[in-house]
C-alpha positions as CSV (number, residue, x, y, z in Angstrom):
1,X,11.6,-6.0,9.6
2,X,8.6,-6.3,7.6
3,X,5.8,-8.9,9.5
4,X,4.1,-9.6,6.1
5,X,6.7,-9.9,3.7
6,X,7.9,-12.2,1.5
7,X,10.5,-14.8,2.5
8,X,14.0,-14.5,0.1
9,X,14.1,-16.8,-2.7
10,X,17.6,-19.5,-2.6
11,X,20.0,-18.5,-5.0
12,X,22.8,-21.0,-6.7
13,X,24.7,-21.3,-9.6
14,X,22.8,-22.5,-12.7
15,X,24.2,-26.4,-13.8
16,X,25.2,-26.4,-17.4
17,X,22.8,-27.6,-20.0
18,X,21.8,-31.0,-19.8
19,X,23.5,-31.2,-16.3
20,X,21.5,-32.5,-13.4
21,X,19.8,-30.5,-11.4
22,X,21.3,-32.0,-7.4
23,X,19.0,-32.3,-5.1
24,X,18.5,-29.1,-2.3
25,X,20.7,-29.1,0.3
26,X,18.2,-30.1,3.6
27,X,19.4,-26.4,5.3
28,X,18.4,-24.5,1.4
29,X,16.3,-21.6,2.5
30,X,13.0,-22.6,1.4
31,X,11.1,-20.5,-1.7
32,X,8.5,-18.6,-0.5
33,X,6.2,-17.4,-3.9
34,X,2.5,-15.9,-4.2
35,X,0.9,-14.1,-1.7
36,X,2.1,-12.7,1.0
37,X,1.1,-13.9,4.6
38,X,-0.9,-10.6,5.6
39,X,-3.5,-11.1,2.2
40,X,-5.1,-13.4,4.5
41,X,-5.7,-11.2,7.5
42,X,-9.1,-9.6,7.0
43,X,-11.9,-8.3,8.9
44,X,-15.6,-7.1,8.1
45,X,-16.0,-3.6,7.6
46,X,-18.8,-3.1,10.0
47,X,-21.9,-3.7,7.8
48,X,-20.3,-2.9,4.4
49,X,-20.0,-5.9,3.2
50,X,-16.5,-5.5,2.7
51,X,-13.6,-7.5,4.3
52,X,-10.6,-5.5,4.7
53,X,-7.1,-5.4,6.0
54,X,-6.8,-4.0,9.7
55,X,-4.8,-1.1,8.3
56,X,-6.0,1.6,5.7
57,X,-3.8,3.1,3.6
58,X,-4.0,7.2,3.6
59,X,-3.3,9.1,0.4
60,X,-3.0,12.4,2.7
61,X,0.7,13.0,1.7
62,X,0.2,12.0,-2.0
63,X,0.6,14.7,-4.8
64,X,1.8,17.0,-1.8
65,X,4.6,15.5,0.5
66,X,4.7,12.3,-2.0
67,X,5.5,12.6,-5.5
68,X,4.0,10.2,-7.8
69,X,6.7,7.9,-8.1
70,X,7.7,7.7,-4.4
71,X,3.8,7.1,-3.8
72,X,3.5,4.1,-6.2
73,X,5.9,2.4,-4.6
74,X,4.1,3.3,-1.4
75,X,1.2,1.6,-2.7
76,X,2.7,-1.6,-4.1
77,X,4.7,-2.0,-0.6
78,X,1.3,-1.8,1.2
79,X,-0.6,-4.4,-1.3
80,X,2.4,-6.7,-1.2
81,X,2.5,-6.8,2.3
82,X,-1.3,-8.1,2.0
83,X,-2.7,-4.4,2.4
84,X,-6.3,-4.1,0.5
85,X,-7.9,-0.9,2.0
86,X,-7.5,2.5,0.7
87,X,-8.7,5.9,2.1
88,X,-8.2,9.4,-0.1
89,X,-10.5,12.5,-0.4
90,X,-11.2,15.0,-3.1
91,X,-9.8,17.6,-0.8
92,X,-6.6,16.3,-0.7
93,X,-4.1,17.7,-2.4
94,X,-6.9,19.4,-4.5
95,X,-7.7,16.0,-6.0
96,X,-3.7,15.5,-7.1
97,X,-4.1,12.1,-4.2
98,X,-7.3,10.8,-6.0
99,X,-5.4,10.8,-9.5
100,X,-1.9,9.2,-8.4
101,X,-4.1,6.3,-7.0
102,X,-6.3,6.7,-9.7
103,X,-3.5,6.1,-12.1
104,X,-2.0,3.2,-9.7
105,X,-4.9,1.2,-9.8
106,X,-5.0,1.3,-13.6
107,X,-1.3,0.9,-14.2
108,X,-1.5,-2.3,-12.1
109,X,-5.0,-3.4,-13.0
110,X,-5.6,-4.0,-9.1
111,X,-9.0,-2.0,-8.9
112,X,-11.1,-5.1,-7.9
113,X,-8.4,-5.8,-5.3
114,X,-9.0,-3.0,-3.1
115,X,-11.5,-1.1,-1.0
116,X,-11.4,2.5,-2.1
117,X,-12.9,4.9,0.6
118,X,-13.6,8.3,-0.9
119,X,-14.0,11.8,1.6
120,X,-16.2,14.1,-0.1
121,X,-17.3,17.6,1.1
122,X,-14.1,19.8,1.2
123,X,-13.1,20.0,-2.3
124,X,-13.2,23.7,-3.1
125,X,-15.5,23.0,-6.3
126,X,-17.9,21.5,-4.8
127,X,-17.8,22.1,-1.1
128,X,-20.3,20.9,1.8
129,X,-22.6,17.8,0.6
130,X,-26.0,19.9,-0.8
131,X,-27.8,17.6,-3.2
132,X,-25.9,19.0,-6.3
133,X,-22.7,19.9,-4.8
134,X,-22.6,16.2,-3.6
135,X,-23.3,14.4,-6.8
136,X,-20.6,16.8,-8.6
137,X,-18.2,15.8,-6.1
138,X,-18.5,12.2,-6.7
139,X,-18.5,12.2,-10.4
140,X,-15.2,13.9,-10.2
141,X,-13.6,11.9,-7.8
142,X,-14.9,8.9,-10.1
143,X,-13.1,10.5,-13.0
144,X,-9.8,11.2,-10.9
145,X,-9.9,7.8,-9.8
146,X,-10.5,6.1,-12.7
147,X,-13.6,4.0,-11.2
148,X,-17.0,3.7,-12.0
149,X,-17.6,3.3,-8.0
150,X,-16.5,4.5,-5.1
151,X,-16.7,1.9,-2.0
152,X,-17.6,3.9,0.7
153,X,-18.3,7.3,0.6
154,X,-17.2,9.0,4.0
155,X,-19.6,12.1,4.1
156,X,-17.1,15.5,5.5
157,X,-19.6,17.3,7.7
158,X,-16.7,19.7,8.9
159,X,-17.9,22.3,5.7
160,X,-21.2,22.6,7.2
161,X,-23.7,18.9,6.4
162,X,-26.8,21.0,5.8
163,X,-30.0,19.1,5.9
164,X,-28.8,15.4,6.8
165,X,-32.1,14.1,5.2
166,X,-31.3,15.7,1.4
167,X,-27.7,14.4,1.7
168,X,-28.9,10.8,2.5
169,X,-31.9,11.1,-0.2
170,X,-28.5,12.3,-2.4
171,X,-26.3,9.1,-1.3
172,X,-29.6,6.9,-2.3
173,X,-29.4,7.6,-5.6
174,X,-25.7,7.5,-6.0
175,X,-25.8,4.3,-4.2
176,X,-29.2,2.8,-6.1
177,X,-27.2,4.0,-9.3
178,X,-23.6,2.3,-8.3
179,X,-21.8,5.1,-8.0
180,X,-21.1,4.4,-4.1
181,X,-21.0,0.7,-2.3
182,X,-21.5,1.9,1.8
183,X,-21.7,5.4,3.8
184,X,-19.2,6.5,6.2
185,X,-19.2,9.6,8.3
186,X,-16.4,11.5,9.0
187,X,-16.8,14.7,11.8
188,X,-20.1,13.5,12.3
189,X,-21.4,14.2,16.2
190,X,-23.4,11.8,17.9
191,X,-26.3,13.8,17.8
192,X,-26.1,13.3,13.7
193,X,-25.4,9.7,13.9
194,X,-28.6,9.2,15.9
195,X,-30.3,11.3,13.6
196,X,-28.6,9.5,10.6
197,X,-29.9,5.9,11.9
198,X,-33.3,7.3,12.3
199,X,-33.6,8.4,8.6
200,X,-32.1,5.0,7.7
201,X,-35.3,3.1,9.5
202,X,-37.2,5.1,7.0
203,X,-35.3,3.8,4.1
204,X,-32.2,5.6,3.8
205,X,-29.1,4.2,3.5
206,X,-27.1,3.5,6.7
207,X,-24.2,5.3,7.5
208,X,-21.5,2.3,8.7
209,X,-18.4,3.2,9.0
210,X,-17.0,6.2,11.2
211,X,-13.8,8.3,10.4
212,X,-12.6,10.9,13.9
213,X,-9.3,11.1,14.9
214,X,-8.7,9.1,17.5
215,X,-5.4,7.8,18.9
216,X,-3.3,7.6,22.8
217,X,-2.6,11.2,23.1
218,X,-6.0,12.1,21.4
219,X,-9.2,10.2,22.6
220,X,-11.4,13.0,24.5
221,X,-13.2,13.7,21.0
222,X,-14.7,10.2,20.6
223,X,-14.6,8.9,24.0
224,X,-17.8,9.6,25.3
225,X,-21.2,9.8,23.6
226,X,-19.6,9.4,20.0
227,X,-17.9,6.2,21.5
228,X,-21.5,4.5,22.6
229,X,-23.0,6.0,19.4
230,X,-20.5,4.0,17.2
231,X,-20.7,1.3,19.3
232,X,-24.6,0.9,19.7
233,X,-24.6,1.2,15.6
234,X,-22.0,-1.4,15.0
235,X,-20.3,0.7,13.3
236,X,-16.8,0.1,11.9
237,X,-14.5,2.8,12.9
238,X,-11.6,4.0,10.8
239,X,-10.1,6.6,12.9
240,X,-7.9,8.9,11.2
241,X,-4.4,10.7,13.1
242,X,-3.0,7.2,14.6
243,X,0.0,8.7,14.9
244,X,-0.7,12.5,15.7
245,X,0.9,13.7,12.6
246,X,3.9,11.4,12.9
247,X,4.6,12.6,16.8
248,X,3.8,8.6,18.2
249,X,6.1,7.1,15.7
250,X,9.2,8.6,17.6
251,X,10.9,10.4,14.6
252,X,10.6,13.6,15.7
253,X,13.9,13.1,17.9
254,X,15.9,11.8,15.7
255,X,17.8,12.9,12.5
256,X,17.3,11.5,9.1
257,X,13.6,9.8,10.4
258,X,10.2,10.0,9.1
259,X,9.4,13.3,7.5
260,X,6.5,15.1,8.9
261,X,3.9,18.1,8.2
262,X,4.5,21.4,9.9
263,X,1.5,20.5,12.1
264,X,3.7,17.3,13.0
265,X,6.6,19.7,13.7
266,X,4.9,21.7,15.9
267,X,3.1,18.9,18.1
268,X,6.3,17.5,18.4
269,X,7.7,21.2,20.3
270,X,4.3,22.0,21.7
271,X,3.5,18.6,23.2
272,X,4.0,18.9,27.1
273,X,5.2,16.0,29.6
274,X,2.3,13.8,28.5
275,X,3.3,13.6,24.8
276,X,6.9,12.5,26.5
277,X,5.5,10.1,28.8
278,X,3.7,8.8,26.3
279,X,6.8,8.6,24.0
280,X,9.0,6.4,26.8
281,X,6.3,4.5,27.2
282,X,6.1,3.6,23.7
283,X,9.6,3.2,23.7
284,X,10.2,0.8,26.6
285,X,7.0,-1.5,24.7
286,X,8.6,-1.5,21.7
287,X,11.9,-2.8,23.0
288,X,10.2,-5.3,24.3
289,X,8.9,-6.5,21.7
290,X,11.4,-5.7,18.9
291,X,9.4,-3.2,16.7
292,X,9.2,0.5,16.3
293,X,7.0,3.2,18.2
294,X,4.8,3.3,15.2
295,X,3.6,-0.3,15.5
296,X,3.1,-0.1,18.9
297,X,0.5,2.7,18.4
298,X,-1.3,1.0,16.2
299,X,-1.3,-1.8,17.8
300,X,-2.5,0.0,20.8
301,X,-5.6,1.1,18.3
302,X,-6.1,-2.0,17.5
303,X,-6.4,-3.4,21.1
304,X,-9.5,-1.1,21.3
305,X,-12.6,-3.2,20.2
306,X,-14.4,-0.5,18.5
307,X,-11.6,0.1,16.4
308,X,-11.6,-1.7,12.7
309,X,-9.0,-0.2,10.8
310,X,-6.7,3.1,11.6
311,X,-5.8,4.8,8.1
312,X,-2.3,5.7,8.4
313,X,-0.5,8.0,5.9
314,X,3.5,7.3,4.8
315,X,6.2,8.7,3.2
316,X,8.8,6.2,1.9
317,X,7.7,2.3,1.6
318,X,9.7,1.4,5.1
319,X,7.3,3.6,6.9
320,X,4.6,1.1,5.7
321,X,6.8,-1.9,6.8
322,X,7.1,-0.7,10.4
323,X,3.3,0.3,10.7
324,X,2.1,-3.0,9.6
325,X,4.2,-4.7,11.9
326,X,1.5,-3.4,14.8
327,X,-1.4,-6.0,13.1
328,X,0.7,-8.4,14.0
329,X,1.3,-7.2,17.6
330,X,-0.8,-8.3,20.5
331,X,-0.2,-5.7,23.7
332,X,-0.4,-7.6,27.1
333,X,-2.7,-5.9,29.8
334,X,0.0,-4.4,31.8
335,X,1.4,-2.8,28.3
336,X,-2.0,-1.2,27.8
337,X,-2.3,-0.1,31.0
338,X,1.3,1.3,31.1
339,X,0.2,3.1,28.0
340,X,-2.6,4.5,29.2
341,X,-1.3,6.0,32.5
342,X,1.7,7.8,30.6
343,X,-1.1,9.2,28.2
344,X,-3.1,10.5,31.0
């Protein structure tokens, strides 16, 4: 059951030419046309400027897991059910995920619609973000996307970030020349946040958004000083992994489910009596609610404060249906807290 979907449309026989058209039947299903319900559930992007929907939309799996095709309709599932938000990196498939949303967006003429959030730093090309390695990077994930901007540029500092100051001075001019909108930060430690904010009191731009995987089996890598870091900054955080590589939506024990990446595969035989606690746990919440595992992990993200926006990555449009359906779920306190003990 998709929460944001459009209602069906009556069907009846057409009345001949000239025939009257009879008045609808008081129990007629009522048409339901335009945009769909979630297109009005937004929130700010930290200090972006942006408004987006509470679930970004991962292009991990396109051009790799995801053919084209199969990721169109990925992409038109997630817009109609009132998605706006998407998250891709030039790394990624070696750019293949930048030009199947590239060629979306132009296909459908729906750039202006959406917040496009760019990862640059691990493309083999142009690796780690040095001054000319940096601007190289984003003028070829411009040209793959098809855009003459990128929204927020989420800075990789997993290759190695070099000096932080040159990298900033770097994202001024791509930002003073409207190449990029906002900064994120994605394996950034606290210590480089702090020294990121510093820089920004001096006039460079302001890292605001925060990418670390982060989810109920995974939280000792930002719980802690990251956490307060993100938090003090008002930062908007966009954590990546809200489903441990498919583990937390359930499919792992079941034929004929969600397909997953051999990293999935092997959390799910790896994974000790936590991962299964966690798993019945899910379970027993979602039957009592009516929706899958999948939307009650991200709804469990979602009851964090911190949290903005997970970016989840799908394979087949019905994954998207089942994720969404956590924005609209609201976990009681006992839930949470059932939650939390089986993940501990």
């Amino acid at each position: 059951m998709a929460l944001f979907g459009l209602g069906s449309l009556g069907a009846s026989a057409s009345p001949g030419v000239g025939a009257p058209i009879p008045p609808a039947h008081p129990s007629a299903p009522i048409p339901v046309q335009g945009r769909s319900v979630g297109s009005n559930v937004r929130v700010p992007l930290g200090e972006t400027g942006f408004d987006v929907f509470p679930l970004m939309l991962g292009g991990a799996e396109f051009g790799w897991n995801v053919d084209l095709e199969s990721s169109h309709e990925i992409l038109d599932t997630y817009l109609d059910l009132g998605g706006n938000a998407l998250h891709t990196s030039d790394s990624f498939a070696a750019g293949r995920s930048e030009h199947i949303i590239g060629q979306w967006m132009h296909s459908r003429g729906r750039r202006d619609d959406v917040v496009v959030g760019v990862r640059i730093g691990g493309h083999p090309d142009h690796p780690g973000l040095g001054p000319v390695n940096l601007v190289r990077a984003v003028e070829a994930s411009l040209s793959r996307l098809r855009t003459d901007r990128i929204d927020v540029l989420y800075l990789d500092a997993s290759t190695g970030p070099g000096a932080l100051e040159d990298t900033l001075a770097t994202a001024e001019w791509l930002v003073e020349a409207g190449k990029v909108r906002a900064l994120g930060a994605f394996r950034f430690t606290a210590e480089q946040l702090v020294e990121a904010r510093i820089l920004s009191s001096a006039g460079y731009p302001r890292i605001a958004v925060l990418d670390v995987p982060y989810n109920v089996l995974r939280r000792q890598e930002f719980d802690g000083d990251l956490r307060l870091v993100a938090g003090a900054q008002s930062m908007a955080v966009t954590p990546s992994h809200p489903l441990e590589h498919g583990f937390l939506a359930g499919r792992h024990r079941a034929r004929g489910g969600m397909p997953v990446s051999v990293r999935g595969a092997q959390l799910a035989g790896s994974l000790n009596r936590r991962g299964s606690r966690t798993l019945r746990a899910l379970d027993i919440v979602g039957a009592e609610l009516d929706v899958p595992d999948a939307a009650v992990a991200v709804a469990w993200l979602l009851a964090q404060k911190i949290v903005t926006a997970p970016i989840v990555n799908a394979f087949a449009p019905q994954h998207i249906e089942e994720m969404v359906q956590g924005v609209g779920v609201r976990l009681s306190r006992g839930q949470l807290a059932d939650i939390a003990r089986a993940s501990e």
